[in-house]
N, C-alpha and C positions, 0 to 999 in steps of 0.2 A: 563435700562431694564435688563439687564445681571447682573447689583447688583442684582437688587431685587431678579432675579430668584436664584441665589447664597445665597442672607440671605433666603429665604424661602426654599429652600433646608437644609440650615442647620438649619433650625425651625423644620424641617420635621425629619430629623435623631434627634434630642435632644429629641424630642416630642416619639420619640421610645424606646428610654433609650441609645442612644447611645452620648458615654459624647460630651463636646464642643473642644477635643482636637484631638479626632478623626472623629469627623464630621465634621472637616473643609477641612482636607484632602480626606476626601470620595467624600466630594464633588469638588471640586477641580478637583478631577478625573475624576469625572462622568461626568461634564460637558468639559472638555480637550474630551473623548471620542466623548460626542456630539458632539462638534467642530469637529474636523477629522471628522465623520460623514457628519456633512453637507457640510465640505471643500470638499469631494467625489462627494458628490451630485453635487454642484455646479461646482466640475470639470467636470464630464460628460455631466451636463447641458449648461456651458459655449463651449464646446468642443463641441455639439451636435450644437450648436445655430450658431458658427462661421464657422460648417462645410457646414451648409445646406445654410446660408446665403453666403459664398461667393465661395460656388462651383455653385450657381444657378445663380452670379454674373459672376464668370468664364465661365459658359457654354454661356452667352449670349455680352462676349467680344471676338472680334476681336484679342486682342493681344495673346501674348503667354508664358508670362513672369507673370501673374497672375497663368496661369497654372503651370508653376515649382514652385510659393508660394504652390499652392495645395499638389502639389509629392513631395516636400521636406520637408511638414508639418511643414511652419513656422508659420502657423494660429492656429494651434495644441500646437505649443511651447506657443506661447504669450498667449492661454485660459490658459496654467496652472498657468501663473500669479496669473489670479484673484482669485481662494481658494487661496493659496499664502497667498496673502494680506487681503483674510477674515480670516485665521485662525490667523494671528500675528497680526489682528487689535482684534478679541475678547480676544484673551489669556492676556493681561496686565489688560482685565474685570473681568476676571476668578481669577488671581491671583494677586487681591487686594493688600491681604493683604501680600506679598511675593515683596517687591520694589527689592530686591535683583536678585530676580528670575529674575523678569520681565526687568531688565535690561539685562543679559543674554539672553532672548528671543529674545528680540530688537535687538542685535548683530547676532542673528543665521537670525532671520527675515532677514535684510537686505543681511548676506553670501546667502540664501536660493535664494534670490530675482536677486542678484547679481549671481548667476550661472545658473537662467533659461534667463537671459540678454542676457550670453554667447550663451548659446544652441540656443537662436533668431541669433541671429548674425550670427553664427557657420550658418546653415539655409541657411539665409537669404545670405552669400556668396556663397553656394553654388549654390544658384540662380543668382547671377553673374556672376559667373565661368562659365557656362552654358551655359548663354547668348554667351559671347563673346565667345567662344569655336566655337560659330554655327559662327561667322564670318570669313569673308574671311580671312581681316587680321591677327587673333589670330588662324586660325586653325589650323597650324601647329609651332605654340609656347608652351613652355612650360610654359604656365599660371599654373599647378598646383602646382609651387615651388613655385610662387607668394605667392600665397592663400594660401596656406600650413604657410610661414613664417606669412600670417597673422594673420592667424589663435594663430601662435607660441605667434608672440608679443599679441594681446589682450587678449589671455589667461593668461601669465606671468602678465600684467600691470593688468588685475582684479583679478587674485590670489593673488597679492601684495597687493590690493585691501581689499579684504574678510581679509584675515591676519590683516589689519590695522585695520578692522574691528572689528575683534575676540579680538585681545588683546589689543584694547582700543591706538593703537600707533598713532604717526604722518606717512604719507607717504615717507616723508623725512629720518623718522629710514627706513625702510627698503630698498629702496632705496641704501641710505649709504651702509647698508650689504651688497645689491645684488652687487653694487660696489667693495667693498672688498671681496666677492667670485667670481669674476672674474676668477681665475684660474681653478674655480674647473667648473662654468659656460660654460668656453672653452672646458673642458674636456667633459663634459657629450653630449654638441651642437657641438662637433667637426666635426660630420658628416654632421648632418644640415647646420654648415658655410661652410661647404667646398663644400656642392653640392649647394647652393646659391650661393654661388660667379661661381663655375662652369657652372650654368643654365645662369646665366647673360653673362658670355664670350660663352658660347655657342650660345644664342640665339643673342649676339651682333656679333657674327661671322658667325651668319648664318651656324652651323659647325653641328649641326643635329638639324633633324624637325622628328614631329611624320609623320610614315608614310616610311621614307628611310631606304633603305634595307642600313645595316652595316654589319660590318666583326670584330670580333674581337677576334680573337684566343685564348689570354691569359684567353677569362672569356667562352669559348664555345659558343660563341654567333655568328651568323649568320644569319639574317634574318630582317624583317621588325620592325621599331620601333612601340611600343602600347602606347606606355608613359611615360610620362619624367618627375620627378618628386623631393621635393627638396633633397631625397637619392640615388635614384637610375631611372634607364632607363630600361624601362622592353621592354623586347626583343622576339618577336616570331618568334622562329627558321622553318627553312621549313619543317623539321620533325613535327612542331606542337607544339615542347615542348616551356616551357618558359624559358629566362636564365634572371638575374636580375645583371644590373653594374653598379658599385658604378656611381651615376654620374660625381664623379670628376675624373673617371678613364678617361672619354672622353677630357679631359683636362692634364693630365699626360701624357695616354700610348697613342699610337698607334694607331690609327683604320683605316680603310677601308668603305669609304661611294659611296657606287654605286649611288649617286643620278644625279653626272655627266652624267653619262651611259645612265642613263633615261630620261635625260634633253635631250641629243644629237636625242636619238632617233634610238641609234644604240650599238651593243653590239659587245666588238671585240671576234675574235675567233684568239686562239693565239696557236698553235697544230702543230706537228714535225712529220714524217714518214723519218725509218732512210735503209738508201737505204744501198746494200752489196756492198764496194769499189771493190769486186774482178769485181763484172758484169759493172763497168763502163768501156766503150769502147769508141772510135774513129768512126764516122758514115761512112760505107763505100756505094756504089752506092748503093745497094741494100736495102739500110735503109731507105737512105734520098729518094728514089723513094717513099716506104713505108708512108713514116712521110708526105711525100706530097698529099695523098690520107685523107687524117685528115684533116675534114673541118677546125679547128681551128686551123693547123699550115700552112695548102696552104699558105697563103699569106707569115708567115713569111718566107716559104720556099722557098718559090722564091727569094724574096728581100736578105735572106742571101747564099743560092750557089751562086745567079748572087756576088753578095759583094766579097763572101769568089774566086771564079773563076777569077773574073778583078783582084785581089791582085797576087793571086796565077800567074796567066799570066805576069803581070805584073813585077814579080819580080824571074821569070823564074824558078819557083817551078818544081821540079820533082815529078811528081803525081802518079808515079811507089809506091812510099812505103805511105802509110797516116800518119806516123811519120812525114814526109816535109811538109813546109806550115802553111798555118792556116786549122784546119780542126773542123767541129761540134761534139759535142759528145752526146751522148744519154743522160746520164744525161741536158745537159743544154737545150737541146729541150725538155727534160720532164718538167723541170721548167718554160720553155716560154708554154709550152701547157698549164699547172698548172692555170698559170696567165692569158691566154686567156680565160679557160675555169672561173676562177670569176669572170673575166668583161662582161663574158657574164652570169652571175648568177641575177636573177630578185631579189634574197632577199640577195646579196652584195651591199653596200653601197657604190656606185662609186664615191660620190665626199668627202669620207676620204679615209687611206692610203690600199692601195690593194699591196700584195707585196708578193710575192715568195722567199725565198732567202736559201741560202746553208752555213749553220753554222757550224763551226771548227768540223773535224773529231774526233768520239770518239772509245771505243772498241765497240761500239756498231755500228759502221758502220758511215756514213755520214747524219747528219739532213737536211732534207730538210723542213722547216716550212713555212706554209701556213699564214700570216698576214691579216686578212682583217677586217670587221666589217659587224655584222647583222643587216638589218634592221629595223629588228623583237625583239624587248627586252624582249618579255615573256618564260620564263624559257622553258617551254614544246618545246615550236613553235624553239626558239634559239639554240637545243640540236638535236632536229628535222633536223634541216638546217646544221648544224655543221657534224652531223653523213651523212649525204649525201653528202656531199662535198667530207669525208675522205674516204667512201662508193667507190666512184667514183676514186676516187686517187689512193685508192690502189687494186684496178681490176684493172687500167689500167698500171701500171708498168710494167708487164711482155712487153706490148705490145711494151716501147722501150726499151730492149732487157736487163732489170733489173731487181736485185734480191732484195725483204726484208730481212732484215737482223731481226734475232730472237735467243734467244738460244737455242742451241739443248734440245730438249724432248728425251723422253725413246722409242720413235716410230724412232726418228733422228739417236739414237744409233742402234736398231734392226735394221732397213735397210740398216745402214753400216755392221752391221756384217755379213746381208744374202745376201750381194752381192760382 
């Protein structure tokens, strides 16, 4: 049928005056146009026909995996086949008389064919991806370095593909080549192997999941993971912003993965108040009556005068100077109040390490750092609990007979010089 319309067409141009050397080409043309034309048609048609039939199919299934065919328009991909394969089934009709041509066409036909395959595929993973992503198992893997490399290889092995295509080669030539550019292959996918092999030691290490808050200094990142992928780990910072690392950096450098923190279910709080060496003193009666009046050191203070008295007695202490003996000092009753008052903290974690303790004097005075653990892990609630503790610590200083230690301000200097 497409001969005939083709010699009658060029009956028709000759029949006008126009000779037989350029009517064959006019027409030739004319009908190429018509083709594309109906190839349109029939893509809209095809595309129109697969949308209504299987989104009406989709609306009336249970599952949920027909529906990402619908959102990821793999039904979309596979209608453009068919013009496709109407247009490079009538062109070798069209041009008869052209074997030369039409073997040409057949080669682009099949490249043409062979690259809406891909875009299926391409698709159609995506709809995989997808799926498992929503399972428990996969949801916090990095599946999309998988699918990425898959993506990589099917594309290379059908580009190879088309190529053998085009120029009429075996598979085996190009092959060979891509064998012998090996090096330059390495060079260009250097980044690709290296965050593949890094996704795989990550994910077989369990060493980050999407979702853990990380720390990583060297690239500004700090925050929760969004996704992990076969270059790079994209990273939202608690500012909001995004930072992006190489992902074989998590495999080289360094990091910081709070996921332990969160597992435990406690956050530690790890913070110093540095007391003035000059206001540590010796507790004389008048203190230790004082410190006994302190719901949270009664008890110890009984248990240790009676202690520190039997010794003293004991061993015929002269209680005329507080130099003799064993005697309490204000600082180390602060520390035992310190530690009374977080075991009695309702959002201190009592059964990990609670600890007070007095770390090497510096010019800044004497540390005394509070050790304990929240057992609240949300940033706001954690910071909240933190500032109330230190809140409370350092109001109550003065009260055993100590000083903070700070540098002097311009207010510290005025008041010396006006007194």
């Amino acid at each position: 049928m497409i001969d005939n319309i083709r010699i009658w067409l060029i009956d028709q141009l000759n029949a006008i005056g126009i000779s037989p050397f350029y009517s064959d080409g006019i027409t030739v043309a004319i009908m190429i146009v018509i083709a594309l034309i109906i190839s349109l048609i029939v893509d809209k048609v095809s595309q129109f026909l697969l949308h209504n039939v299987f989104t009406t199919l989709v609306k009336k299934s249970k599952t949920d995996w027909d529906d990402l065919m619908v959102e990821n328009k793999v039904f979309a991909a596979i209608a453009h086949i068919i013009p496709v394969i109407f247009f490079f089934y009538v062109l070798p009709h069209i041009l008869g008389n052209h074997p030369t041509v039409i073997d040409y066409v057949d080669r682009v036909s099949k490249v043409i064919i062979t690259i809406t395959v891909i875009v299926v595929l391409f698709r159609f993973l995506n709809v995989i991806k997808t799926i498992l992503s929503r399972l428990k198992v996969f949801k916090d893997k990095p599946i999309d370095s998988y699918f990425q490399l898959a993506k990589i290889i099917i594309g290379i092995i059908l580009g190879i593909l088309s190529l053998a295509i085009l120029t009429d080669q075996e598979l085996t030539y190009f092959f060979g080549a891509f064998g012998a550019m090996t090096a330059v292959v390495l060079l260009v996918f250097k980044d690709t192997i290296l965050g593949f092999i890094a996704s795989i030691q990550l994910a077989a290490n369990d060493m980050i999941r999407v979702g853990d808050w990380v720390q990583m200094d060297k690239y500004g990142a700090d925050g929760d993971v969004t996704g992990i992928n076969l270059t790079t780990v994209k990273v939202q910072n608690w500012d909001k912003t995004i930072t992006t690392v190489p992902t074989y950096a998590f495999i080289s450098d360094s990091f910081k993965n709070w996921r332990g923190m969160e597992e435990t279910g406690a956050r530690r709080i790890s913070r110093s108040i540095y007391i003035n060496q000059n206001s540590i003193r010796l507790c004389d009666d008048d203190m230790i009556n004082q410190f006994k009046k302190i719901h949270l050191l009664k008890d110890y203070m009984e248990e240790k005068t009676k202690e520190i008295g039997d010794y003293n007695s004991k061993n015929n202490i002269d209680n005329e100077d507080l130099i003799n003996g064993r005697r309490l000092t204000n600082l180390g009753t602060f520390r035992i109040y310190l530690l009374n008052y977080l075991k009695n903290h309702s959002k201190i974690d009592q059964n990990l390490t609670v600890l007070v303790r007095q770390l090497a004097p510096t010019e800044k005075g004497i540390p005394i750092q509070i050790y304990a653990f929240c057992n609240d892990t949300a940033w706001i609630n954690y910071e909240a609990v933190q500032g109330d503790i230190f809140d409370h610590a350092l109001s109550v200083v003065g009260h055993f007979g100590l000083q903070l230690f700070q540098n002097p301000s311009g207010s510290d200097f005025a008041k010396a010089l006006n007194s």
